[in-house]
Each structure stands twice: as structure tokens, then as C-alpha cells.
C-alpha positions in Angstrom: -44.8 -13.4 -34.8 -41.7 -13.9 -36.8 -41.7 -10.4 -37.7 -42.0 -9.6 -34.0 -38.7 -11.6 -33.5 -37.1 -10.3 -35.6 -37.8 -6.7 -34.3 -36.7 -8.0 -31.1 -33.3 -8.9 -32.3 -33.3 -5.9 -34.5 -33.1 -3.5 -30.5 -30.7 -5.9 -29.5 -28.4 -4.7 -31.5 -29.2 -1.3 -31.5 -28.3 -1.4 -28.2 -24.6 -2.6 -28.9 -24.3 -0.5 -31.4 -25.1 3.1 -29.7 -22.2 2.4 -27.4 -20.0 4.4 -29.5 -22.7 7.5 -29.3 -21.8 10.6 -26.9 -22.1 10.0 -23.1 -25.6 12.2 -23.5 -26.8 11.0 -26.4 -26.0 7.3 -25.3 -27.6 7.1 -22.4 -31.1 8.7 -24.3 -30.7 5.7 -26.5 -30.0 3.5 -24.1 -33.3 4.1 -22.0 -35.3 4.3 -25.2 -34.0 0.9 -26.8 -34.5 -0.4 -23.3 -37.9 0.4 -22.9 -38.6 -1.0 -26.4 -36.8 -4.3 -25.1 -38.8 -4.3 -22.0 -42.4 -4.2 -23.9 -41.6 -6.5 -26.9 -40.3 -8.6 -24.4 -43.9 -8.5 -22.5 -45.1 -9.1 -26.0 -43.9 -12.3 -27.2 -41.8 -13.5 -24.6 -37.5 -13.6 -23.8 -35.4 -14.3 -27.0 -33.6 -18.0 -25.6 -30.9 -19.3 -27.5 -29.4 -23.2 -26.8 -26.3 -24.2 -28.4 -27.1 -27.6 -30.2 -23.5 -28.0 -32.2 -19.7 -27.2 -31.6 -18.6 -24.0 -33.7 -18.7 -20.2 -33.5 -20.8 -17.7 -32.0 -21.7 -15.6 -35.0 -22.5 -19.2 -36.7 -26.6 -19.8 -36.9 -26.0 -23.5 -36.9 -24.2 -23.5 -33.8 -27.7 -22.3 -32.0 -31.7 -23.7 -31.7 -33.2 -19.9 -31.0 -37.2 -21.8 -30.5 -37.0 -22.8 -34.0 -35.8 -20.2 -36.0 -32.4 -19.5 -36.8 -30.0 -16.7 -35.3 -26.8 -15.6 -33.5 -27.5 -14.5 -30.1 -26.4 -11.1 -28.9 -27.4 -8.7 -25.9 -30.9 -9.1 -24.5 -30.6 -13.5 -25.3 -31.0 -15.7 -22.7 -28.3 -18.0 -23.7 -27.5 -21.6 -22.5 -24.8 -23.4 -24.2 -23.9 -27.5 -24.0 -21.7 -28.0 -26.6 -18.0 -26.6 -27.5 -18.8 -22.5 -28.9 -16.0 -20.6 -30.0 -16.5 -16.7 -28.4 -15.6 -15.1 -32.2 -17.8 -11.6 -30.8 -18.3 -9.4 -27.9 -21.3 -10.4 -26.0 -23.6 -8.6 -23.4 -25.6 -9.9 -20.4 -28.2 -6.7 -20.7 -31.7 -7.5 -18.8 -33.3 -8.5 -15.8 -34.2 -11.7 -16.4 -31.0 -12.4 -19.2 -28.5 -14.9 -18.6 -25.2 -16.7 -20.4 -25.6 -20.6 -18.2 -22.5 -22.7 -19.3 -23.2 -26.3 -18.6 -21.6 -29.2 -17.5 -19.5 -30.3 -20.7 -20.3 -27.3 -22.4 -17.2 -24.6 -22.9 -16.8 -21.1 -24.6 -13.5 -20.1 -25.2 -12.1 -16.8 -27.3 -10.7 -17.1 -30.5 -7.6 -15.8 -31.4 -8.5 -11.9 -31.1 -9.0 -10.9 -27.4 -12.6 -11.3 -26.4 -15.3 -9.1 -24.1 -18.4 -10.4 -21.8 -20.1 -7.6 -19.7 -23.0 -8.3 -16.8 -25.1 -5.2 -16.8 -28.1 -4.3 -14.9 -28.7 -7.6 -12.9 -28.0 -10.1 -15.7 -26.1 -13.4 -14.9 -23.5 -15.8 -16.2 -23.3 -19.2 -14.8 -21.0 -21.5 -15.7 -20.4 -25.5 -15.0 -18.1 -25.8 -17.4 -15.5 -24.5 -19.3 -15.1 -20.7 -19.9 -11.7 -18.7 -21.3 -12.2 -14.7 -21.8 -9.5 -11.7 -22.1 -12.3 -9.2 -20.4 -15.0 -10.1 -18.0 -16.7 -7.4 -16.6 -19.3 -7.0 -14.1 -20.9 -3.5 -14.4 -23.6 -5.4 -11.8 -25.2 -8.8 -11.4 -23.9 -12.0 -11.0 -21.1 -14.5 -12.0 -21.8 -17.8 -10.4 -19.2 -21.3 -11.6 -19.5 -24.3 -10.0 -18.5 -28.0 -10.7 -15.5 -29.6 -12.1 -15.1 -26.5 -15.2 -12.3 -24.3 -15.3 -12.7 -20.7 -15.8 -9.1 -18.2 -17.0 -10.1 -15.2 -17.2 -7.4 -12.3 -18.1 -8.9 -9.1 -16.8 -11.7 -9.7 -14.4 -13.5 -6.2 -13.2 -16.3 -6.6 -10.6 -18.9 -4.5 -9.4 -21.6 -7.2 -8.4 -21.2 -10.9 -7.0 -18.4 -13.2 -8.1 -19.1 -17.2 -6.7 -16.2 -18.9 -7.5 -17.3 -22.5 -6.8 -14.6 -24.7 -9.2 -10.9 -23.3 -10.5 -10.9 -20.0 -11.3 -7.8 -18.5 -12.8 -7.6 -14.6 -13.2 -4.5 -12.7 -14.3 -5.5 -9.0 -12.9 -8.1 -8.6 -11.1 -10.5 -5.0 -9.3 -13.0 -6.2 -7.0 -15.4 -2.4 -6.5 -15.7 -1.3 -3.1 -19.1 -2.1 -2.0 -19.1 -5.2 -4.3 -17.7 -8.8 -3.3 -15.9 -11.8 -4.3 -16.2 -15.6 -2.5 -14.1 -18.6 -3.2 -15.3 -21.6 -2.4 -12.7 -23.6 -3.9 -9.7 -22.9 -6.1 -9.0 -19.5 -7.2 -5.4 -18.5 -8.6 -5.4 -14.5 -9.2 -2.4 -12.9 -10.1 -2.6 -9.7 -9.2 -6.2 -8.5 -7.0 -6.6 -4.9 -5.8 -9.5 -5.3 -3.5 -11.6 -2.6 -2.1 -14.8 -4.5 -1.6 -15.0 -7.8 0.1 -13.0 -10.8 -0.8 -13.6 -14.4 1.4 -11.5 -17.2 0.8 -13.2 -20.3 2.1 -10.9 -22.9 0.2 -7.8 -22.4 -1.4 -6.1 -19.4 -3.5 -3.1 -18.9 -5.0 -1.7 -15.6 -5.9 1.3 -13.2 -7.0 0.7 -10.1 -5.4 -2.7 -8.4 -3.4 -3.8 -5.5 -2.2 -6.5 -5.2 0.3 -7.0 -1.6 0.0 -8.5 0.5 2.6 -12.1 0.4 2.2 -11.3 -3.3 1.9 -12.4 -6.4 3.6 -10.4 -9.4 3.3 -11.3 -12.6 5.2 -9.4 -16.4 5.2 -12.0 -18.7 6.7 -11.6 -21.7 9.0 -9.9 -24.3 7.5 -8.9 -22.3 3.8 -5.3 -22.0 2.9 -3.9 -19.1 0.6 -0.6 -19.4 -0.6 1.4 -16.9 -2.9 4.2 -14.3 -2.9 3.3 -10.7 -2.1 0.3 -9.5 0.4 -0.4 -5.6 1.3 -3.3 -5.2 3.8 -4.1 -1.3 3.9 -7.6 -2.5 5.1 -9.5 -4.7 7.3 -8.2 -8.7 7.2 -9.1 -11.6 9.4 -7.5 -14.9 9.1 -8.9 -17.8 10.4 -7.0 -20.3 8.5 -3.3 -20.7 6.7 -1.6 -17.9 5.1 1.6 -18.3 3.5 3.4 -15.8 1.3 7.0 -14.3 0.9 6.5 -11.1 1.9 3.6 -10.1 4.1 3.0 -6.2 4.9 -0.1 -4.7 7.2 0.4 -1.1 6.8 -2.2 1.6 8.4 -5.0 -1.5 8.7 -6.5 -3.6 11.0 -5.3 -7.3 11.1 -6.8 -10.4 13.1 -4.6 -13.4 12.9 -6.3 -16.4 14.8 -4.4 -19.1 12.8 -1.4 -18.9 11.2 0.8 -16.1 8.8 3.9 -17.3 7.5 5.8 -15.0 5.3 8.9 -16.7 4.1 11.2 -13.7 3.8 10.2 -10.4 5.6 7.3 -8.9 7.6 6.0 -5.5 8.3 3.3 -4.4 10.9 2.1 -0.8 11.4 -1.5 0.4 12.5 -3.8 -2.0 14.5 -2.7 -6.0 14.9 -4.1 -9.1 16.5 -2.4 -11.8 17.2 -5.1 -13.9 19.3 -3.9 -17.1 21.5 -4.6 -19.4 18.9 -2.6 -17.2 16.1 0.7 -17.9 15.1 3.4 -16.1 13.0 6.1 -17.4 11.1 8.5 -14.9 9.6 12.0 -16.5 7.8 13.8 -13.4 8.1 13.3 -9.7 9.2 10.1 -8.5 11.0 9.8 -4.3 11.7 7.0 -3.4 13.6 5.5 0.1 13.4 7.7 3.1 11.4 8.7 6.4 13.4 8.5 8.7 10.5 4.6 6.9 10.0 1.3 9.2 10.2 -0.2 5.6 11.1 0.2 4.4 15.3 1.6 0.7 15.3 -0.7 -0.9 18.1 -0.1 -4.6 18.3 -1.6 -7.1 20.6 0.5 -10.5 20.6 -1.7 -12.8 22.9 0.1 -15.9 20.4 3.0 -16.6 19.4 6.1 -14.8 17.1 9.2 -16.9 15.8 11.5 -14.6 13.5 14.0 -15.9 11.7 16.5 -13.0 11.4 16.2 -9.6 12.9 13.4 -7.8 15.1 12.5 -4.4 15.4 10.0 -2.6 17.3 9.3 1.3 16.9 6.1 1.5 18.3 3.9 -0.2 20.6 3.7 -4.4 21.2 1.3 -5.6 24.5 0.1 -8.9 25.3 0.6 -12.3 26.8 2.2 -14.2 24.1 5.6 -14.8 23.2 8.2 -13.1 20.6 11.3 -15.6 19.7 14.2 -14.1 17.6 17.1 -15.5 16.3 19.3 -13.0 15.5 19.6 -9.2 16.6 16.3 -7.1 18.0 15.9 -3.9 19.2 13.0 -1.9 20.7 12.5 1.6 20.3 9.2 1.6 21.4 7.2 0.3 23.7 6.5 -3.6 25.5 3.6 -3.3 27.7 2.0 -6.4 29.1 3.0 -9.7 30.6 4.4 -11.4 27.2 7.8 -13.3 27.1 10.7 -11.9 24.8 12.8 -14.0 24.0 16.4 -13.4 21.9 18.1 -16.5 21.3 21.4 -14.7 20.3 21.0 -12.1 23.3 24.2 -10.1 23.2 23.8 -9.6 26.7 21.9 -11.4 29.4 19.8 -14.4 27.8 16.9 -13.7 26.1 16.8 -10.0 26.5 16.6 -7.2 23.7 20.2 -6.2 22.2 19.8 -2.6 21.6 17.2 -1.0 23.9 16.0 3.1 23.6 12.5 2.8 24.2 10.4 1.4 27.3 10.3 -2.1 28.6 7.6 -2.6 31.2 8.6 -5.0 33.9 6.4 -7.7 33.9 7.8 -8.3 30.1 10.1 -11.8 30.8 13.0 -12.8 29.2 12.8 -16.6 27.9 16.3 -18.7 27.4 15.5 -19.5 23.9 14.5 -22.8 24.3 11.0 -22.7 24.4 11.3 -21.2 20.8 10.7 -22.6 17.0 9.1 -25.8 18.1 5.4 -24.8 17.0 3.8 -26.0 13.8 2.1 -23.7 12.2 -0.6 -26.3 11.3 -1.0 -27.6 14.5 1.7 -30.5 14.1 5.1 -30.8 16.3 7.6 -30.1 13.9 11.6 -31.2 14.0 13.4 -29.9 11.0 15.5 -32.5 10.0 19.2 -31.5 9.7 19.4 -32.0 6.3 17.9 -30.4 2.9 15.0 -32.0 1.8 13.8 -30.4 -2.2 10.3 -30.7 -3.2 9.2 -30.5 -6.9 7.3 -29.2 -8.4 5.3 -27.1 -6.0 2.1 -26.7 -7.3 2.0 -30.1 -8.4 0.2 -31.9 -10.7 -0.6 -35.9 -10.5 3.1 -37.0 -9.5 5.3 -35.5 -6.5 9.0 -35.4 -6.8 11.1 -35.5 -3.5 15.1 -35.2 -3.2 16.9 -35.9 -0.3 20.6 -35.0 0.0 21.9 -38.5 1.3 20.1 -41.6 1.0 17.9 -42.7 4.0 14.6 -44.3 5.2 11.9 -42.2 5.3 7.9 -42.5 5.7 5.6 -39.7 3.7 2.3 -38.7 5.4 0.3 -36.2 3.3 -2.5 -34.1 5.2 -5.4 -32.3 4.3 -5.8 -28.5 5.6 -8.5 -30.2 8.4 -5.2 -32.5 10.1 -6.7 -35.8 8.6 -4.0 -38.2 6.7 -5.1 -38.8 3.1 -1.4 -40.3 2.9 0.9 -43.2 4.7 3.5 -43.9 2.6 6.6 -46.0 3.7 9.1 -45.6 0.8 12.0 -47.4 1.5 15.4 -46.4 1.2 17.4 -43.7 -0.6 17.6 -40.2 -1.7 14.8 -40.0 -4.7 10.9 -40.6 -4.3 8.0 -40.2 -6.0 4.5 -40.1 -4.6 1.3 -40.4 -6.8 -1.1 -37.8 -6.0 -3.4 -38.7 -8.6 -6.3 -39.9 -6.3 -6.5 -36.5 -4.3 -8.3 -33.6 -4.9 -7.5 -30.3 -5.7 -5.9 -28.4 -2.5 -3.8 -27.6 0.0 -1.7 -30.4 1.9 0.8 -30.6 4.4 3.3 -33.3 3.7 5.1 -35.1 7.0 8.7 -36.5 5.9 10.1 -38.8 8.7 13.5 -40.5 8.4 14.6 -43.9 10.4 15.6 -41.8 13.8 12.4 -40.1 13.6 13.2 -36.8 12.7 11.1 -34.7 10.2 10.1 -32.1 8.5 6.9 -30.9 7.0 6.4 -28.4 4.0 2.8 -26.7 2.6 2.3 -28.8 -0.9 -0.5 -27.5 -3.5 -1.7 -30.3 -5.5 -3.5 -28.5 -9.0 
């Protein structure tokens, strides 16, 4: 039997090393190791491997293999509890092989930049801590869950990613046909997606691409928050999205909630903007592009607040309202029954300042004073006339907040579903702190309110 074993091992290995073989003469290797795998493995059973000590990977002592000593490579059913140092590549290979990080268990690289592949339908599961430089899913499964954190530098998938703790991925390819879920905290840097990505919690991110054969969704009650998002595909949010720049170009967007983009916008192809949704833009917002192969339909049933400069070059219809604070112009088309309304009109109030294109007549002008009183999240909002500076922002256990002249205030901190996790009556002056130690990971909305009763409220992410 221990011969057998050892024979076992013996293809494992075989198999790791014919990856360097010609493309022809690999894959002829590969089926023929694999069937060899595949009746041993009827023979005596799956090779298991349990981490019973803190040390490396390549270390025997580190690992109970059913008694006998070894170092687990491809074809191992591996299931560590203790702290292993990843000092080798390793390989999820069969069917019915796994890599299961448990609860107080962590495998983290060593100094030389480490590998872990999924093939065929193998899985890695992980409760615990996991750091890698590659993780690659050729197919199968990568499952975390728990309080663990998992960074991963370059994270290529083409199976099922479950992100189910705090995930933290520098660059990131999710395969079109192939999907990614997060069900709690995911920070990606950069994501090209051109499968399907679903957000039911919270991410953070730099810069994503929902390509074309993409599907993107923000769930009910999930918040994303980061700096750059390119839809070229198909997105539907459902919940908060805030970014600083925010471009829809050729795709199909649903917005039932809210997008805020801090600085500027850009719309072309097919756009929803249901009665519930709402959109937030801090500066310029360009609809549509004359020189585009794409058609710029937008239907605005919600509600529009821009904080600089409009322009419209295609086509905008609904029953909603536009607000705009500075100068707008349509070259295109408003069709529908929605109110426009230009709080800087150069001409008569609330109309467009620079008209060449069609306005149909049941399009009203508004005076402007309906506009910039809606809260994104559902809260009346009064910006208080003075600058209020929140730091840091993602922030750990402690929350700094500078005011520029001393006053009163009250801090109310919300979760993303409107209920008060904070009511905190500071005091006076122009420096507070607030102890976020007792909350959990998330998005928050915190409510500043000063002695006369006017407020403002800001998006905090507590890590």
C-alpha cells in the first residue's frame, strides 16, 4: 500500500512537471497521467493532506498525509488549520480535489511571488486567511467565507468566485460566461468584467470595466464606492453607487437607486433612470455623442441634479426631472412630459441656454427651486454652509471630523438599510472623534447636525 502511495504522488508530479512539454505533446501527457490518477485513485483512495504545525509547504512536518509523511502537490486533497507558508506553486487538479482553509488557519506566499490554479472542477475554500500573487481559476470553484481576509494580486477567473468575507484583489479578469458574487467586502483595483459580477454588499474599487458581453448588477441594499466606472455592457443598480467619474458608453444601464459620480458623467446608448432612481453628478454631465456609431436613448422617469454643465446631443424622454446649475444646451431631442429645469437660465427661468435641437412641448420649465433637495439615500439633506472634513475615509476603528468654526453638533451614523447604529451628541467645537470600533465592516451614512439644525451627510466606509 505504501508503494501504491507513493506511486500516486510519483503522477502527481508528473503532471506538474509536463507543463513545460509542447502544446501537443502536453496535452497527450496530460490525459495519460490523468487517467493514471483516476484509477490509482479508484485503487486506494484520494491522497488527503492536514496541516498539523505552522511552517512551509515543501516542509513534511508541516503536514499529517494518513500517517505517512509528505508535501502535498497537485491531485491532494489539502485542508490546512495552522499558519503554512505557500514556499511552491500549487495545483487544484481533480474532481473531487480541494485546498479548504479553515477558520484560524492562513497560507500566505513567501517572499518570491506565488501561483494557485483551479482546474477541471477542483475547489479552494477558505475561512481564513489567504495572501497569493496569482490565483487562477482555469474552472471550478473559489468559495471564502467568515471573518478571513483574502489579497490576492492577480485574480483570473473562469469558474465561480464567492466572496463571502474581505476580499482584496489588485487586477482582476472575470471570463465571459464565468461569474463573480460578493457577499460582503470586496476591494478590487482594477476589474475588467465580461462575465457576471453581483455586488450584494459592499465594494470598493479604482477603476472597472463592465465590458460588453458583460453583466454587472448592485443589489438592493449594497453600496460600491470607488473612482472610475466604464459600463460598455449591461448594469443594473439597485442600490448606491458612488464614484468620481461614471461613463455608460454603447450599454444598457438601469438605475433604480442611486449613481453619484463626484466629478463628471457620460451617457450614450440605452439608459434607465426608473422613478425611484436618482443621479448625482458634481460637475459636467454629456449625454449621447454626435460623431457616436452608438444612439443615446435615455429614459429619465427619476430624478437628475448636475452640478456644473449639461449637454444633450441625442435623445432624453420621460417624466422625471433634470436640474442644472450652471449652463445646458440641447442639441437633440426632449420628448416626454419631464421638467427641465436650469437654475442659471440665461433667459426665461428654468429653460435651456443654448437650444438647436427639438424641445417637445409638454417638456416644463421648473424655477429652480424644486432642485438639489433630494438625498440620495433616502434622507432630506441641507448642506450646511460651511466645510465640514472627514478623515480618514475608509476608516478604521476611530473617525476624525473637522469643522471650520467651532459649533454644536449631533453625529448620527446609518447603515446602508436607513437604521441608526449611531446618536452621538458631541458638544461643542471644531474637532471630534467618533469610535467606530463596535460596527461592522461597511458602508454608512453619517448625519452632522449643528445647533440651528442644519446638516450635512457624507458616504463613510468603515474597513
Amino acid at each position: 500500500m505504501v508503494f501504491l502511495h507513493r506511486l500516486q504522488k510519483s503522477l502527481y508530479l508528473y503532471i506538474q512537471k509536463i507543463n513545460n512539454s509542447p502544446l501537443i505533446m502536453k496535452k497527450t501527457l496530460v490525459l495519460f497521467a490523468i487517467a493514471c490518477v483516476l484509477i490509482m485513485n479508484n485503487a486506494i483512495g484520494q491522497l488527503t493532506a492536514v496541516s498539523v504545525a505552522n511552517g512551509n509547504w515543501t516542509s513534511s512536518s508541516t503536514w499529517d498525509c494518513s500517517g505517512l509523511p509528505c508535501v502535498p502537490t497537485a491531485g491532494y486533497d489539502v485542508t490546512i488549520n495552522t499558519a503554512v507558508i505557500l514556499d511552491m506553486d500549487f495545483v487544484v487538479l481533480n474532481i473531487s480535489n480541494s485546498l479548504t482553509i479553515n477558520a484560524g488557519g492562513t497560507l500566505i506566499e513567501d517572499a518570491t511571488p506565488r501561483s494557485i490554479t483551479i482546474s477541471s472542477t477542483g475547489s479552494v475554500t477558505s475561512a481564513g486567511d489567504l495572501t497569493v500573487s496569482n490565483f487562477t481559476l482555469l474552472s471550478g470553484t473559489f468559495t471564502t467565507s467568515g471573518n478571513g481576509a483574502t489579497n490576492i494580486t492577480d485574480l483570473s477567473n473562469s469558474g465561480v468566485v464567492q466572496n463571502g468575507a474581505t476580499m482584496t484583489a489588485t487586477n482582476t479578469v472575470n471570463s465571459n460566461g464565468f461569474s463573480i458574487t460578493n457577499s460582503k467586502t470586496l476591494t478590487l483595483t482594477n476589474l475588467m468584467n465580461l462575465g457576471t459580477c453581483t455586488n450584494d454588499m459592499t465594494m470598493l474599487f479604482s477603476d472597472i470595466t463592465n465590458s460588453s458581453t458583460g453583466t454587472f448588477t448592485n443589489s438592493g441594499g449594497s453600496t460600491m464606492i470607488g473612482t472610475n466606472f466604464l459600463n460598455l455592457g449591461t448594469l443594473t443598480n439597485n442600490g448606491y453607487m458612488s464614484m468620481t467619474d461614471f461613463t455608460s458608453w454603447g450599454g444598457v444601464t438601469y438605475n433604480n437607486l442611486s449613481i453619484i459620480p463626484s466629478n463628471n458623467c457620460w451617457t450614450n446608448g440605452s439608459f434607465w433612470n426608473s422613478a425611484s432612481g436618482f443621479i448625482s453628478v458634481g460637475n459636467d454631465y454629456a449625454h449621447g455623442d454626435t460623431t457616436s456609431l452608438f444612439n443615446g436613448w435615455m429614459t429619465n422617469d427619476g430624478r437628475i441634479e448636475v452640478g456644473n454643465d449639461f449637454g444633450n446631443f441625442d435623445t432624453i424622454k420621460g417624466s422625471g426631472s433634470i436640474c442644472v446649475a450652471a449652463l445646458s444646451l440641447n442639441a437633440g431631442w426632449f420628448l416626454g412630459t419631464f421638467d427641465f429645469c436650469d437654475t442659471t437660465s440665461l433667459f426665461s427661468e428654468g429653460s435651456v441656454d443654448l437650444n438647436t435641437g427639438v424641445i417637445d412641448s409638454s417638456i416644463s420649465n421648473c424655477t429652480g427651486t424644486a432642485c438639489f433637495t433630494l438625498d440620495p439615500l433616502g434622507i432630506e439633506n441641507t448642506i450646511a454652509q460651511q466645510l465640514i472634513k472627514i478623515y480618514p475615509n475608509p476608516a478604521g476603528d476611530q473617525l476624525n471630523i473637522q469643522l471650520e468654526k467651532n459649533e454644536t453638533v449631533r453625529f448620527e451614523l446609518f447603515n446602508i438599510a436607513g437604521q441608526q447604529v449611531l446618536d452621538i451628541d458631541e458638544g461643542y467645537g471644531s474637532h471630534f472623534s467618533i469610535d467606530l470600533s463596535g460596527l461592522k465592516a461597511g458602508c454608512y451614512l453619517l448625519k452632522s447636525t449643528n445647533a440651528d439644525g442644519a446638516y450635512a451627510s457624507q458616504v463613510i466606509v468603515k474597513q
